[in-house]
Each structure stands twice: as structure tokens, then as C-alpha cells.
N, C-alpha and C positions, 0 to 999 in steps of 0.2 A: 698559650694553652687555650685562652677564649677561642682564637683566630680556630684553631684547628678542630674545635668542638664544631665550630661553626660550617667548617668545610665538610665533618662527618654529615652531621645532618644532611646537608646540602647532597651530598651526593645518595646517603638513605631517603630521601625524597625524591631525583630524579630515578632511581632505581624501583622506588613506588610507583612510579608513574609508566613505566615502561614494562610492570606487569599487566595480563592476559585480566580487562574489567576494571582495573584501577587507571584510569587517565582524565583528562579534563571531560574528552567527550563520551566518554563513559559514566553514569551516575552511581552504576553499581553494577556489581558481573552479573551477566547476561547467561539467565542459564541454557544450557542444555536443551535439547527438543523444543525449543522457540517457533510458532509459525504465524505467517501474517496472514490471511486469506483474504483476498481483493475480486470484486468482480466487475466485469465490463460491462457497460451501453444500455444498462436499465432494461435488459430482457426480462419477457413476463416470468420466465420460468425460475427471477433470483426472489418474485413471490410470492408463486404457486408451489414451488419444491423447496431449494436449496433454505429461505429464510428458516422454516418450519423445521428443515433437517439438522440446522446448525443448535437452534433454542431445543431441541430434542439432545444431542451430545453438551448443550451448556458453551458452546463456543463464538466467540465474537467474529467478528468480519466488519471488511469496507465497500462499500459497495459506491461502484463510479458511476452520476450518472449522468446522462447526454440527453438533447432530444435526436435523435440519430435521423437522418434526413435518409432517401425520401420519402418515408412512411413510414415516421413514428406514429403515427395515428393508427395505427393496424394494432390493438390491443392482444392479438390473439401473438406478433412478436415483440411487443413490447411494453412495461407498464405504465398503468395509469400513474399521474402523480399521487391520487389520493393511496396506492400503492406503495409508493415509496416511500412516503408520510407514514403508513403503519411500519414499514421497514423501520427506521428510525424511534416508532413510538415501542418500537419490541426492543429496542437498545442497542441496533445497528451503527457504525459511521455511516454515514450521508459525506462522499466526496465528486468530488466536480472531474469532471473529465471534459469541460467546453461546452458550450451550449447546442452547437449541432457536428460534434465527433472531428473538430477542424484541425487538423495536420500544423501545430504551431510554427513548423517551420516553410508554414506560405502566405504566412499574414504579420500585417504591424503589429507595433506594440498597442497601439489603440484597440486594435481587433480583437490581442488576448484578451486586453481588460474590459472590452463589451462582453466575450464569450464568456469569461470567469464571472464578471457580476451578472450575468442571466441568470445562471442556477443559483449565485448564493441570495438574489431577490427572491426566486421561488422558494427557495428553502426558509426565508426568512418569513414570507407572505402564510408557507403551510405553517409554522410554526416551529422549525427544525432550526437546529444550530449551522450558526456559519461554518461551511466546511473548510478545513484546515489540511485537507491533502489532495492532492491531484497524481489524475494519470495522463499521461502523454497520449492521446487519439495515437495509434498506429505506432507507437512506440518512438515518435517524430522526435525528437530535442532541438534546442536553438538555444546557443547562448544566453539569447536576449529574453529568454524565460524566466534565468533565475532571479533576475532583478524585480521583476516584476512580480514574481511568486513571495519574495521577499518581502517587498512593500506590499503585499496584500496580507501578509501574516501567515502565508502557510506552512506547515510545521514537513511538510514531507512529498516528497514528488517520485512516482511511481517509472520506470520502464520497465525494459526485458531483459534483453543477456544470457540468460536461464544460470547463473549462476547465485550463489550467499551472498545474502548482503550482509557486508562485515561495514558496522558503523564507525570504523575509524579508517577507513577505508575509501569507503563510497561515499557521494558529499550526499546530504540527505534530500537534495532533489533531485539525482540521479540511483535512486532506489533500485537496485536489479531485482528482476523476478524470473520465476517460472512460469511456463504458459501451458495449462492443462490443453489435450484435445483427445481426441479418438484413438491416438492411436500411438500415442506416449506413454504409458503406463510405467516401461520400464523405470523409464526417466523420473519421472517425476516418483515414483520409491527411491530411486537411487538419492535425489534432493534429499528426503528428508533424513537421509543419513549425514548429511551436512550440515543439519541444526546442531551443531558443538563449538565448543572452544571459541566465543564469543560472537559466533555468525547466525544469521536470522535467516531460514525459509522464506520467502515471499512467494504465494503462490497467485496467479494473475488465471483467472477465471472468466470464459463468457456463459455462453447460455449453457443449462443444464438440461432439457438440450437447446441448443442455439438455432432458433426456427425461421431467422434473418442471414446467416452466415455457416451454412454447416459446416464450412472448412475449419473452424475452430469451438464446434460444439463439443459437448462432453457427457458422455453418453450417463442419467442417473445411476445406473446400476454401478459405473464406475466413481463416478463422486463417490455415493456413498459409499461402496467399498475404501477411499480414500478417508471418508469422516471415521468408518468403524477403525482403522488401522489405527489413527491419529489418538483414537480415545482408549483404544484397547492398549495403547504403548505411550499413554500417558504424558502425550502432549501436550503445551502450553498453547493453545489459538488462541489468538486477538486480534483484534481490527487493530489499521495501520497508528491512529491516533496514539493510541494505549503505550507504544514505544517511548513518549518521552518519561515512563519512568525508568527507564533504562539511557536514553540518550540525549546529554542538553543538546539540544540543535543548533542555541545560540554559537555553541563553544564550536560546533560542528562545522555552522557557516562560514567561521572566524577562521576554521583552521584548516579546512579539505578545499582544494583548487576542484573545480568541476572540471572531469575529464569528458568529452564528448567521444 
């Protein structure tokens, strides 16, 4: 009789666990209209528009950022650091994207770890928290990232794909996003009907508009259009950090093979 008590349970526990929000790497269900909004390469315009527009709808975001070679110094397309520092001082993530936008998969492991502690020095020098997510420069992957993302403590790693990222699913330093530009609109409405059933938005953002790279600018008329939709229909935004109340990473690291 014990013995067979024993096997119930057992098997009402693995049946717990292979519901939709109840499993290890899940902390708790993950609702509905979920979105992560990330932006790329420390363009002036994430703050001169986009920061001001999000603290206006009350929404979080991460903002990645680089010194972007060859002219990062041209203020009028990219920010000052004392810029980014009020990013952060308005309640932003501060996340690292390499110290000058380097393609991870054409450099040592030495190199990552020079590119990664450049910015989390600056950030530490302005006064900002060590950053704990990264995006991949050009969407590049390498293997030999996630070991090294790992022993640095980062909690999340960004690319593209343009699909959900479902966290029992995707390992957490191959994070899928969506990539806004000019001329996607369909698409990226269509995304946000795929915040359900325990899948996350990730939306990958450059400049608003992008005055370094127009091929992936984002015209503001349409941002904001995208912020009004997101608040009129009751959306959850957050920067990428704010996930681990929803996903232990640990358990996440432990148990999702990185698919490249």
C-alpha cells in the first residue's frame, strides 16, 4: 500500500511538471502578452526619443550597448556615455553588446573577455550595474560564447530568428528575437500575437531612426504606433533582466543543449 502511494505521487509530480509553466525551468506561468524590448548599438536616438517614449507608456527595456567603430564619436549617431548613464539612472537595463560591435565568431576567447569587461568597466566607472545580458554583434553565435558568458555571470543572451522565445525551449543564451525595420510592420503585429501559451516576444530594436545604418532604422511614427498598440492592449514590457522572475536560468543552463 505504502509502495503504491508512493508511485501515485510520483507519477502526480512528473505530470505537474510537464504542465504549460509548472517545470523546473519555469518559476511560475508566464503570462499572456509577455514582451521584452532590446535595443542595438547605443544610437543617439535610444536617448533623445525611444527612452522618454517608453517612461511615458511606464515600460521597461534593454538597451545594448557598443562603442560601434568607425565613428562612434559622431554624437549626432550615437550616444554619449553620460547618456546612457541617465538611461540606466531612469531605470533601464544597461546590457553589453562588445566593446566595439565584434562578430564573436572571429575572435578568441581572450578577445570576448577583453570586449565584455570594456563596457562592464565603463558601466561600473559611471556608476551603473554590472550588465547581466548580452546581444550577439550581427546576430554572430559561437559555441565558445556560452562558456564564457557563463563564468562571467550572465543571466541571458540575445539573437534573431524572428520567432517566440519559449524558455524551455531556447537555452537562455540563444534568446530569439524579432528585428523591427521600415518596412516590417506586418510582421512584427503578427509577433505580438505569439506572446501566449508560455512564449515571450523579444523585440530587437536599432535606431529610432538609425542615422548610422538605415537598412535597419525604424521610422518613430511607427515605434510609437507599436508602443500605443502594446499599452492600449494591455501588455506586459520589460527589459531582458526582469525574466528571471519567471525563468531559473540556473536550471535552464543545466537542462537546454545550445542549439546553434
Amino acid at each position: 500500500m505504502r509502495w503504491g502511494l508512493l508511485s501515485f505521487l510520483a507519477s502526480i509530480m512528473i505530470f505537474m511538471g510537464s504542465l504549460p509553466g509548472i517545470s523546473q525551468i519555469v518559476r511560475q506561468p508566464i503570462p499572456d502578452k509577455l514582451v521584452v524590448l532590446t535595443f542595438d548599438d547605443a544610437v543617439s536616438t535610444h536617448a533623445t526619443f525611444v527612452g522618454p517614449l517608453l517612461k511615458k507608456y511606464g515600460f521597461g527595456g534593454t538597451f545594448f550597448v557598443c562603442e560601434f567603430p568607425p565613428d562612434f564619436e559622431d554624437k549626432h549617431k550615437y550616444m554619449r556615455w553620460e547618456q546612457i548613464q541617465q538611461l540606466a539612472r531612469m531605470g533601464f537595463e544597461i546590457g553589453n553588446h562588445t566593446w566595439k560591435h565584434t562578430h564573436v565568431n572571429t575572435i578568441s576567447k581572450a578577445r570576448l573577455e577583453e570586449e565584455l569587461h570594456y563596457i562592464e568597466n565603463k558601466c561600473e566607472t559611471l556608476g551603473m550595474e554590472k550588465p547581466v545580458s548580452f546581444a550577439y554583434p550581427a546576430y554572430e553565435t559561437d559555441p565558445s560564447a556560452i562558456g564564457i558568458l557563463q563564468e562571467q555571470g550572465y543571466l541571458f543572451a540575445r539573437v534573431g530568428g524572428d520567432q517566440a522565445y519559449d524558455p524551455e525551449k531556447h537555452h537562455p543564451y540563444l534568446m530569439p528575437s524579432f528585428s523591427t525595420t521600415k518596412d516590417n510592420r506586418d510582421q512584427i503585429f503578427q509577433a505580438f500575437q505569439q506572446a501566449k501559451e508560455g512564449k515571450i516576444v523579444v523585440l530587437t530594436v536599432h535606431g529610432v531612426p538609425d542615422y548610422a545604418h538605415e537598412w535597419v532604422t525604424t521610422p518613430p511614427a511607427l515605434f510609437e504606433e507599436y508602443m500605443k498598440y502594446l499599452h492600449d492592449h494591455h501588455f506586459q514590457v520589460i527589459a531582458m533582466k526582469d525574466l528571471v522572475q519567471y525563468i531559473d536560468v540556473q536550471k535552464a543552463l543545466d537542462t537546454i543543449e545550445p542549439a546553434f
